[in-house]
N, C-alpha and C positions, 0 to 999 in steps of 0.2 A: 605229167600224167595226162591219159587220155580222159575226155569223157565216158569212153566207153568199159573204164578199170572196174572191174568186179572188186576192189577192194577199198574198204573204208578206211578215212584217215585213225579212225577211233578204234580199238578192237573190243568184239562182243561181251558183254560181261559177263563175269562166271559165273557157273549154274550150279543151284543147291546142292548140293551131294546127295545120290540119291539112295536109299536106304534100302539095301538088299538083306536075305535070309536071316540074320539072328541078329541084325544092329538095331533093333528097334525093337524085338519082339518082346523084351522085358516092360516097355510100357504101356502092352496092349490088353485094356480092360480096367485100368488104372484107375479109370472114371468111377465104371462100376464099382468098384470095392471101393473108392471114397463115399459114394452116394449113400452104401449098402452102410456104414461106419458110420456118416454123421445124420443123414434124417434121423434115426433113432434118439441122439442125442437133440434134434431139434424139436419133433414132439414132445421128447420129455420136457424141455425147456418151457414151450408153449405151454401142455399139459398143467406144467406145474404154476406159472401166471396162473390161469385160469382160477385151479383150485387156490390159490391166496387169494386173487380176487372173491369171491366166492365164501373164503374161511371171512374176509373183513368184512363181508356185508353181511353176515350170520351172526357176526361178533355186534355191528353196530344197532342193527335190528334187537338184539336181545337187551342190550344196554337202554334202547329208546324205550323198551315195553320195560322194563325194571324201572327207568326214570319217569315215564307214566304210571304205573303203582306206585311208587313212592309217592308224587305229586297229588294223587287222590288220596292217598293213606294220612299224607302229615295235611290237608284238608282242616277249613275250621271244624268240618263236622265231619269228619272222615273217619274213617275204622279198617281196621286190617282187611272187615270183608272187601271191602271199597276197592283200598287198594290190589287185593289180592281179580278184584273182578276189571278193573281195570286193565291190569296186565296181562291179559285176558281176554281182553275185549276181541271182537268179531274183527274189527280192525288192527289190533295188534297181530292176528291169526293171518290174515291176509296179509298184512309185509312179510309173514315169517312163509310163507306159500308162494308169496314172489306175486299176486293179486295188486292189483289197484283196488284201496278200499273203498267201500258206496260214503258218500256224503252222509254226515252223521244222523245229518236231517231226513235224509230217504228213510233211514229204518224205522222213525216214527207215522209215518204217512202210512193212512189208513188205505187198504189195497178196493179197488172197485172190485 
């Protein structure tokens, strides 16, 4: 062979097939109607975290102010009102509000 052969030792490799009038048209938009099918099911999924989150901090909150009444109530000198104003308290109101509550010590301080 010359140098001058238009032909290579290797021959070209074959090329994709290429996809004319209806060999492909059944998977066009496919994306869409998965996307359109599972976010719904993905918000729900999150959605639903959220509120369990949310049902267990409402559950533990309520348990903490019920074991703070008790705690004042069974008191050497305690009384139902006790416990009942305990569970109650400004501070129990604020965890149930979702508030960071004031230092117990601020609500005694006389205001200028």
């Amino acid at each position: 062979m010359h140098a001058t052969a238009t032909h290579s030792r290797h021959p070209p490799p074959p090329r994709p097939p290429v996809l004319r009038g209806r060999a492909g048209a059944g998977e066009r938009g496919s994306g869409t109607i998965q996307l359109v099918v599972l976010m719904p099911l993905l918000f729900t999924l999150l959605f639903a975290g959220v509120q369990g989150a949310m049902f267990y901090h409402a559950r533990t909150v309520a348990i903490a102010a019920a074991q703070e009444g008790a705690r004042a109530a069974a008191a050497q000198d305690g009384t139902t009102s006790a416990g009942h104003a305990a569970a109650a308290s400004p501070r129990t109101r604020a965890a149930v509000a979702g508030r960071r509550p004031r230092p117990c010590c601020a609500a005694n301080k006389p205001r200028p």
